[in-house]
Each structure stands twice: as structure tokens, then as C-alpha cells.
C-alpha positions as CSV (number, residue, x, y, z in Angstrom):
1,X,-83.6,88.1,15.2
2,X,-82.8,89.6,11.9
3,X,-79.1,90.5,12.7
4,X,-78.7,86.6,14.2
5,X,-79.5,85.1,10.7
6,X,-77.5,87.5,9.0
7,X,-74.6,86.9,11.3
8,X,-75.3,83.2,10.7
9,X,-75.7,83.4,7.4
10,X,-72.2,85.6,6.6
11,X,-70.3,82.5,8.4
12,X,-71.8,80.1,6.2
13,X,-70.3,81.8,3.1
14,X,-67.1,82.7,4.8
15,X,-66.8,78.8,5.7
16,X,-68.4,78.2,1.7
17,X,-65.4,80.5,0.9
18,X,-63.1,79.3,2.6
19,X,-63.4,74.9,1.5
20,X,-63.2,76.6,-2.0
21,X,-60.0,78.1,-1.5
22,X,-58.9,75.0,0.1
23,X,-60.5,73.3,-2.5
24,X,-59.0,75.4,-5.9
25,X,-55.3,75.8,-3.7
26,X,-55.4,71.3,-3.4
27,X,-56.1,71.4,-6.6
28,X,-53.4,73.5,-8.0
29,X,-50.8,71.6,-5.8
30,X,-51.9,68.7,-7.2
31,X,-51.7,69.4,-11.0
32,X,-50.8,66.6,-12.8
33,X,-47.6,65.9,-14.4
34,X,-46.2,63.5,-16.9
35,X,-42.7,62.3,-16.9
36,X,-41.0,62.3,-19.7
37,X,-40.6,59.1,-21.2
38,X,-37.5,58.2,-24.0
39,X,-34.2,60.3,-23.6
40,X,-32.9,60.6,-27.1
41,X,-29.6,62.0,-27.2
42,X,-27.3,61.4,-26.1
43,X,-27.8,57.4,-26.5
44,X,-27.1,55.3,-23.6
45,X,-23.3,54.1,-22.9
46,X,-22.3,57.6,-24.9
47,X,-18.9,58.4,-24.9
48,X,-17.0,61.6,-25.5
49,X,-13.3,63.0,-24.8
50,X,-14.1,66.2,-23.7
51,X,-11.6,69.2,-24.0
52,X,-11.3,72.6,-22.8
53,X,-13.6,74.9,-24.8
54,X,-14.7,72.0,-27.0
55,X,-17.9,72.2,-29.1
56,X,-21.3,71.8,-26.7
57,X,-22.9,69.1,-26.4
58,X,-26.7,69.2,-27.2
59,X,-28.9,66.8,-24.4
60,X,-32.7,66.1,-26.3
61,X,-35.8,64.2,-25.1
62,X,-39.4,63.9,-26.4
63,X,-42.0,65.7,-24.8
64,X,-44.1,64.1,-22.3
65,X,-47.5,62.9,-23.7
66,X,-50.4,64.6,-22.0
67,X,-53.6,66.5,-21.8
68,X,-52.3,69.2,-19.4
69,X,-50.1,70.5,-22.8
70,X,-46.5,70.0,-22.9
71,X,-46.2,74.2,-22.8
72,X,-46.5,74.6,-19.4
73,X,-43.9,72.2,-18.2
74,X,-40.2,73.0,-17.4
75,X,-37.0,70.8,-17.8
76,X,-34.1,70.4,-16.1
77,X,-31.4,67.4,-17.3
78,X,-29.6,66.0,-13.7
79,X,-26.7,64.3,-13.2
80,X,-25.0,62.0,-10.8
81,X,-22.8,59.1,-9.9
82,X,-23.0,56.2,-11.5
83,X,-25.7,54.3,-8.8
84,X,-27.2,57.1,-7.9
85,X,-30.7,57.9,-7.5
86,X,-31.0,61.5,-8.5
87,X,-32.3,62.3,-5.0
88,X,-29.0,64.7,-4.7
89,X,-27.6,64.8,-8.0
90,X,-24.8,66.4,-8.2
91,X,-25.4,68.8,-11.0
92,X,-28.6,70.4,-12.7
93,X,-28.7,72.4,-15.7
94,X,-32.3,74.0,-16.9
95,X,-33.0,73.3,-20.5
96,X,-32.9,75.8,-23.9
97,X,-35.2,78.8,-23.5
98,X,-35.1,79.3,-19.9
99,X,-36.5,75.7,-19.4
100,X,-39.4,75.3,-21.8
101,X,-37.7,73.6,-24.6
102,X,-36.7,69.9,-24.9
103,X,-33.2,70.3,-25.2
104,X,-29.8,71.7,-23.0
105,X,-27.0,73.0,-24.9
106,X,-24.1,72.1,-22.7
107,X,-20.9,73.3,-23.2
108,X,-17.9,70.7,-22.7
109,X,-16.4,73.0,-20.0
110,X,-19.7,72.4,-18.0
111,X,-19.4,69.0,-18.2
112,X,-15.9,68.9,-17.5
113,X,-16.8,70.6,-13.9
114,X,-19.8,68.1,-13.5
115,X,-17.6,65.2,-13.8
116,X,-15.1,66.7,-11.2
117,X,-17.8,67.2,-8.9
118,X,-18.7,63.5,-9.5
119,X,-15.5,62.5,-8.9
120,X,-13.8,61.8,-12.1
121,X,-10.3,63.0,-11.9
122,X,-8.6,65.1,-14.4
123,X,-6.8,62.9,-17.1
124,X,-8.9,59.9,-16.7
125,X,-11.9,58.1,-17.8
126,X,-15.0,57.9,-16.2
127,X,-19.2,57.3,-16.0
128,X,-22.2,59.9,-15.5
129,X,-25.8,59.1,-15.3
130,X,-28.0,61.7,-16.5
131,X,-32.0,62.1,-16.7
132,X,-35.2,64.8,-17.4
133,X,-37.1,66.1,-14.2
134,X,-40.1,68.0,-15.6
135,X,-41.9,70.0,-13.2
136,X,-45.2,71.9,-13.1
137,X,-46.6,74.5,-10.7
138,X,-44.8,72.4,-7.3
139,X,-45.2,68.9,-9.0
140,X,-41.8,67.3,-10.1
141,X,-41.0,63.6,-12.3
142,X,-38.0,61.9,-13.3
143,X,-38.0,60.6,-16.8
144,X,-38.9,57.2,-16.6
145,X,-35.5,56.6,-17.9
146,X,-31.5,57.2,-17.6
147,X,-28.9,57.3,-19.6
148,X,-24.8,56.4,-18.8
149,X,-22.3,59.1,-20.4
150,X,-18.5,58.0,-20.2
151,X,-16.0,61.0,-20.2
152,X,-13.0,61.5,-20.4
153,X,-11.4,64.5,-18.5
154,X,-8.8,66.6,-20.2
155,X,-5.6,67.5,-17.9
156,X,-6.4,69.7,-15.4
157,X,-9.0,71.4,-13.1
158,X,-12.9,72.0,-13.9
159,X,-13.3,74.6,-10.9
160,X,-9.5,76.4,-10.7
161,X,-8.7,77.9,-7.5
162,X,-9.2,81.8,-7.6
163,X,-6.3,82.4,-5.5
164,X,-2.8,80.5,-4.9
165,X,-0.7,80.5,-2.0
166,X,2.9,79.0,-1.6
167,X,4.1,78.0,1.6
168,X,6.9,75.5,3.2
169,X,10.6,75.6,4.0
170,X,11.8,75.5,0.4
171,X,10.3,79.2,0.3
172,X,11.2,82.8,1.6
173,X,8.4,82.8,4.0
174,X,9.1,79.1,5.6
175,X,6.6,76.5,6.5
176,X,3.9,79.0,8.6
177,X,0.8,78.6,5.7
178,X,-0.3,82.2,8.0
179,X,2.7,83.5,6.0
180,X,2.4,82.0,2.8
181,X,3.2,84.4,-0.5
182,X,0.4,85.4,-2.6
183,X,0.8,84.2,-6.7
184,X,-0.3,87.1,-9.4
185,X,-3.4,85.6,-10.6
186,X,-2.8,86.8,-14.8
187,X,-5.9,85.0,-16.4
188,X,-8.9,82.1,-14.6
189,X,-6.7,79.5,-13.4
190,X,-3.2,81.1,-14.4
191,X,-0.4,82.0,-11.7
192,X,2.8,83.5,-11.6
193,X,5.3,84.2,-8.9
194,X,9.0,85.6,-9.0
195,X,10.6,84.8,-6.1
196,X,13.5,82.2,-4.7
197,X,13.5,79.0,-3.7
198,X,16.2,77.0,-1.6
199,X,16.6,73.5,-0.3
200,X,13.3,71.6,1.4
201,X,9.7,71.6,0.1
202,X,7.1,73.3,-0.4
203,X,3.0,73.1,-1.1
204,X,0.6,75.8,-2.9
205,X,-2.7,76.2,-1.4
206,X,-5.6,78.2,-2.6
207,X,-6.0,80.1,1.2
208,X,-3.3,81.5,3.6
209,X,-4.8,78.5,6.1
210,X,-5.0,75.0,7.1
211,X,-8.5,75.5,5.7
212,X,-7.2,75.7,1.8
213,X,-7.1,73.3,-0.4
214,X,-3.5,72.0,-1.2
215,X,-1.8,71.6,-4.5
216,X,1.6,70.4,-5.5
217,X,4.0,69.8,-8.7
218,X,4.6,66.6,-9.7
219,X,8.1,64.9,-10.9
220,X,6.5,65.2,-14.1
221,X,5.8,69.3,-13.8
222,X,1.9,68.4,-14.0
223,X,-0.2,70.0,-11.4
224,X,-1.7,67.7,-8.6
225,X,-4.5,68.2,-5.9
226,X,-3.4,66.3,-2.7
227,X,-1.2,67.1,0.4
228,X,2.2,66.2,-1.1
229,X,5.0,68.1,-1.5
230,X,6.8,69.2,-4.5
231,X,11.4,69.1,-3.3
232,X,13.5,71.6,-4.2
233,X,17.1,69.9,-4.0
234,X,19.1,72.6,-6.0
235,X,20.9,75.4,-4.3
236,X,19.1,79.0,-3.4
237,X,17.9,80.9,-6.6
238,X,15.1,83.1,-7.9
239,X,12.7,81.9,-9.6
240,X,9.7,82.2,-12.1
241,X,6.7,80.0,-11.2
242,X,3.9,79.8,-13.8
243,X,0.8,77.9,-13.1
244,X,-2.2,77.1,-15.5
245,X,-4.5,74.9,-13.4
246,X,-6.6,74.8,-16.8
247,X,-4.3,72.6,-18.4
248,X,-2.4,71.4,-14.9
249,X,1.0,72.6,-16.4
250,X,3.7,74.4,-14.5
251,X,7.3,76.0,-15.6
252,X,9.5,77.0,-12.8
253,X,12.3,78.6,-13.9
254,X,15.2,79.9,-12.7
255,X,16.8,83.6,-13.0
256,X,20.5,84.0,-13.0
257,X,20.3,88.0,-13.0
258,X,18.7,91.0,-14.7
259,X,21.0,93.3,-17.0
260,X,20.4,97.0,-17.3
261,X,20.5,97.1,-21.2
262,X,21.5,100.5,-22.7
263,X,20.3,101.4,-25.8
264,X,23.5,103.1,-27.6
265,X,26.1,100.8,-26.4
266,X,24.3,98.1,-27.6
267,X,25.0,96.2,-24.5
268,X,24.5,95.6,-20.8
269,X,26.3,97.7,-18.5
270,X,25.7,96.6,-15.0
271,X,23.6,93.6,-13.3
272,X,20.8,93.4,-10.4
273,X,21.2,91.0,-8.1
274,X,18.3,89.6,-6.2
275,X,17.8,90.5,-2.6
276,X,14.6,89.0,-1.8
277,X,10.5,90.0,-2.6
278,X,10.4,89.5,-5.7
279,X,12.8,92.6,-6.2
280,X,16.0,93.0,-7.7
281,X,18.4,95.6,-7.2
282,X,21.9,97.3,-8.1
283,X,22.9,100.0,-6.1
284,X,25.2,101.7,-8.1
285,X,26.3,101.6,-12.2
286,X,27.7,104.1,-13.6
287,X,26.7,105.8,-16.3
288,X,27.8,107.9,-19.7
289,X,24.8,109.0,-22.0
290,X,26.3,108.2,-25.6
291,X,27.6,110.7,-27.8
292,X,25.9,111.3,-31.3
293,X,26.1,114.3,-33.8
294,X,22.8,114.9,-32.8
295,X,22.7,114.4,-28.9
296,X,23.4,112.7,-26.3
297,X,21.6,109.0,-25.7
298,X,19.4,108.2,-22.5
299,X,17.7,105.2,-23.5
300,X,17.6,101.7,-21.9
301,X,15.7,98.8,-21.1
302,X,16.5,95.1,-19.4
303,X,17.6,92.0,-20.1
304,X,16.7,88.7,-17.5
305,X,18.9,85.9,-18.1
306,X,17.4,82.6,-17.5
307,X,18.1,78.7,-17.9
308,X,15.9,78.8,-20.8
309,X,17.4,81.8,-22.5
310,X,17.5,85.8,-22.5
311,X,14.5,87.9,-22.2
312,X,13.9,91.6,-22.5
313,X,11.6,93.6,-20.6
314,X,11.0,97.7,-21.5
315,X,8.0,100.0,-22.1
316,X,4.6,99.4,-23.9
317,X,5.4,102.1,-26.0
318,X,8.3,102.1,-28.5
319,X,8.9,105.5,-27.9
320,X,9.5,107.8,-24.7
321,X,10.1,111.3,-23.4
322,X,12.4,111.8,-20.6
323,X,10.6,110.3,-17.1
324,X,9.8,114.0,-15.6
325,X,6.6,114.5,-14.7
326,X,5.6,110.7,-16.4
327,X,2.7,109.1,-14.7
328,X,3.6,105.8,-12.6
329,X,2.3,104.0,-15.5
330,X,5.7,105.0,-17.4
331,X,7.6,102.3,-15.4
332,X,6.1,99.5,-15.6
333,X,8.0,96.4,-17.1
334,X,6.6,94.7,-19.8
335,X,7.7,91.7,-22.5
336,X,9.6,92.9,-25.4
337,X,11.5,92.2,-28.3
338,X,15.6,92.5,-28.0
339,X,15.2,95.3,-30.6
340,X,18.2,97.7,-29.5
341,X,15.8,101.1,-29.6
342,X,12.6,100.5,-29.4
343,X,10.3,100.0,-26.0
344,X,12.8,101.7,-24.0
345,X,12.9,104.2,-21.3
346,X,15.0,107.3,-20.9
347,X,17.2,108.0,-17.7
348,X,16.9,111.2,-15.4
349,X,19.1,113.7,-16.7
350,X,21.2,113.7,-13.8
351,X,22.1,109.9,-14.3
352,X,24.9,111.2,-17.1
353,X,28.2,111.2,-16.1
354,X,26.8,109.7,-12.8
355,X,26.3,106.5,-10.7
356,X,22.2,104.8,-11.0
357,X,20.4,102.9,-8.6
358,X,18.6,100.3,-10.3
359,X,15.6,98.5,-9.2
360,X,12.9,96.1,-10.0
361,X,10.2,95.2,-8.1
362,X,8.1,91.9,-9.7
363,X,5.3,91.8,-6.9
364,X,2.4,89.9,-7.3
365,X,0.4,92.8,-5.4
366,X,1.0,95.3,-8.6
367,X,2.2,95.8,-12.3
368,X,5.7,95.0,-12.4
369,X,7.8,97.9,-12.4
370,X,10.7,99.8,-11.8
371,X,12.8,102.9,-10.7
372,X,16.4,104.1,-11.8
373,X,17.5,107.0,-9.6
374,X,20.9,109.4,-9.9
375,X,23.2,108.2,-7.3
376,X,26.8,109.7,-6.3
């Protein structure tokens, strides 16, 4: 009998226990919130031209008014289009000190990528609507107000693509995207691409599929996202394409040849032709190290002549030793000044009195570099 009301009276607490844990878990579910009520700043109808890396713009609100202390709530401001509800904004940024204070410190750049995701193109003019969701424990409010922010979007793209592709018949690798030719990506949102371009069109996407999202040039050289193509009517040539989707901007120029430059003649004394992958190359020039009191002179460098004008390309370092031995590093190509000695690089010793193979390869899957070998 004894062990039947102690049984019975253990389930009593364990079912006491148990409608207080149901009890203490409804109640913290249920904690109160208050929304907050008057969004201060920005005001309402707002306007601001926003540019790239542009001073941030600071988003306040007063504290909701409330017994459970304004301490324990967190903020997050939400946007979304213009007649939305906020049920799926389309952006959400947690406010100052990691939610707790009443203020976000956006930077333009953010918002530049919130109104793309909203829809506002680049270049144009558009509407936000923005609001305060204060949440505590599982418990979430909307302000009980909204505000209207007009931007306008510099030139451009908020999100750039992380890779480029160019594909279509004006290009080496023809109108199969499985083919397309990779860009060197040089900075976020910056591309560049030697390599020739003949008669027909040509698209760049930021995947080697149907799946990518397409890009083209406009008349106006301005970068454009859509399924057009950007016509190349001028004869075969190699090219420079450079690409800054931050700005939209393109230059496409072309390359009429590369000049071996050497040093003591002051001069150029042979030409590359291009033969295709981004690689130039001249089989043979003959050459004749120059004659000082002090030596003989091994040094050269290269000149690429453009529609725009010359441009020299040599070492990083304004010195060198002789290539024996260098590290790969040695030949790569870099910009540099038309200075007749300096940033230049020394041929074998064999090339005196000899024939040199020349050639350049300006990949986008490396550092540009290049080789010159003896030759008979």
C-alpha cells in the first residue's frame, strides 16, 4: 500500500512538473514585444544619389516604449519594393552593435546592391521602402511605420560577376558558350582579355553555360546585362578587352604588333606577330649585343603598339642580372615607362651574334610573361 501512494504520489509531481514547464516554456514564447513606433531618419520621401564608396548613410528610430526594457530587444531595418509588405523583403541589415542599438550604419555600396536586388537598374532613379522589425526571444514587430527612400543608382553593377566568359562567332573560340574564353579577373568587377576578334558577334557571360548570366557592350562602350550582342564589323585583329562592371565601362582596343625594344640601339629591332591565345610570337631576329668601352650590351624590353598609342612592357625591377638560373618570376611582363635602360631584361648569352625566338604569352590563366631563346 505504501509503495502504491508513493508511486501515485511521484506522477502527481512529475505531471505538477511537467504543466510548469509548459507553463514557464508558453510563457517565454509569448514575451511581449513592442514595435517600434516613429522612424526618424531618414524622413519619408528621402532622396540620395548614391555613388560607389560614397559616405554611409546612418538609418535611426526611437526605442520602443515599454515595461519589458528596451535592452533586450534587437533591430533589424528591412527593405523592399515599393508596395510591398515586408513579408519577403528583399534585404535586411541588423542594426549598430550587433543589433542592440537604434541605429544601422549603411554604407552606400550596400544600398546600391539593395536597390539592384529591388530592381532599380544601374543609371536610373528609383523607390525603396524601408522599416524596424524588433524582435525578442521568438517574438517579432514591424514598426508601426514605413518610410520611402528614392535612389539613384550610379553606372554599373551592385553584385559584379566573379568570373567573365566571352563567347560567339566574332571570337577565337566561336559561338559554343562550352568553349567560351576565360577573362583575367585583375580587381572585384575588373576584366581583361588579349585576344582577337574578327567579323560577327559576340556575348560575355559570367559561366561557361546556358546557365550564366549574359552581358554585352553597348554602342556607347557602357556595359549592359541582357541577351544582346555587342558586332564586331572591322577586319580580324588582337585585341585588349578591359571590363570594370563597377563603373559599367569597357575599352577594347586593338594591337597592331609588339616590338622587341633593345636597350643600346635605342630602337626596335624585330616585331611579334600574333598567332592566336593570347600569344605573340617571332621566330627568328637577329641579334648583335652593342659594343661599349666597357662591355658588350644585353638588355631589352617591349614595345606594344596600339590605336591609342605605344606602350612598354619590361621587368619590375630596373635592374637585372643575366636570366641563368632566374626564378620564373624574372619574366614576367609588366607596365613600364619608355625609359631606354631601366626595367629591362638581359638576353642569354648565346643570343649575341645569333638569331632569338621571341615570345609572349598574355594568358588570362597566369602572370603575363615571356621567353626569348638562341635560335640558329
Amino acid at each position: 500500500m505504501k509503495k502504491l501512494i508513493k508511486l501515485s504520489l511521484t506522477v502527481t509531481f512529475a505531471i505538477i512538473a511537467f504543466a510548469s514547464c509548459k507553463k514557464d516554456t508558453k510563457g517565454q514564447l509569448g514575451t511581449p514585444v513592442t514595435p517600434v513606433s516613429t522612424l526618424t531618419a531618414p524622413l519619408d520621401q528621402a532622396s540620395i544619389d548614391l555613388s560607389p564608396g560614397g559616405v554611409s548613410m546612418v538609418f535611426t528610430w526611437n526605442a520602443p516604449q515599454s515595461a519589458e526594457g528596451a535592452d533586450l530587444v534587437l533591430y533589424e531595418v528591412i527593405f523592399d519594393k515599393v508596395g510591398g509588405d515586408f513579408s519577403k523583403p528583399v534585404y535586411k541589415i541588423i542594426s549598430d552593435g550587433m543589433g542592440v542599438q537604434t541605429q544601422a550604419t549603411i554604407p552606400q555600396d550596400t544600398l546600391n546592391k539593395v536597390a539592384s536586388i529591388a530592381g532599380i537598374p544601374s543609371s536610373t532613379t528609383g523607390s525603396l521602402i524601408w522599416a524596424v522589425m524588433v524582435s525578442k526571444a521568438t517574438n517579432f514587430k514591424l514598426s508601426a511605420t514605413k518610410h520611402t527612400l528614392q535612389v539613384t543608382r550610379p553606372a554599373g553593377f551592385a553584385v559584379p560577376p566573379t568570373a567573365l566568359y566571352i563567347t560567339g562567332s566574332a571570337t577565337e573560340a566561336g559561338a559554343d558558350i562550352t568553349k567560351a574564353i576565360a577573362l583575367k579577373k585583375t580587381a572585384d568587377g575588373v576584366f581583361e582579355l588579349y585576344t582577337s576578334l574578327q567579323p560577327g558577334a559576340y556575348q560575355l557571360s559570367d559561366k561557361p553555360t546556358d546557365a550564366g548570366t549574359r552581358y554585352y557592350i553597348d554602342t556607347k562602350g557602357v556595359i549592359q546585362q541582357g541577351s544582346s550582342t555587342t558586332t564586331v564589323t572591322a577586319a580580324s585583329s588582337p585585341y585588349r578587352l578591359d571590363l570594370d562592371f563597377n563603373v559599367a565601362s569597357s575599352k577594347v582596343v586593338a594591337i597592331q604588333s609588339i616590338g622587341l625594344f633593345v636597350s643600346a640601339y635605342d630602337t626596335e629591332l624585330g616585331q611579334l606577330t600574333y598567332i592566336g591565345n593570347s600569344t605573340w610570337e617571332a621566330a627568328k631576329i637577329p641579334i648583335t649585343f652593342y659594343q661599349f668601352s666597357w662591355g658588350r650590351d644585353d638588355r631589352y624590353k617591349f614595345v606594344m603598339h596600339t590605336t591609342t598609342g605605344l606602350e612598354y612592357y619590361g621587368s619590375s625591377l630596373a635592374n637585372n642580372d643575366p636570366p641563368a638560373g632566374q626564378p620564373a618570376s624574372y619574366f614576367y611582363l609588366l607596365p613600364v615607362t619608355n625609359d631606354q635602360w631601366n626595367n629591362t631584361y638581359k638576353f642569354p648569352p648565346a643570343a649575341d651574334t645569333h638569331n632569338v625566338k621571341v615570345d609572349i604569352y598574355l594568358q588570362s590563366s597566369g602572370a603575363y610573361t615571356h621567353a626569348a631563346t638562341a635560335v640558329n
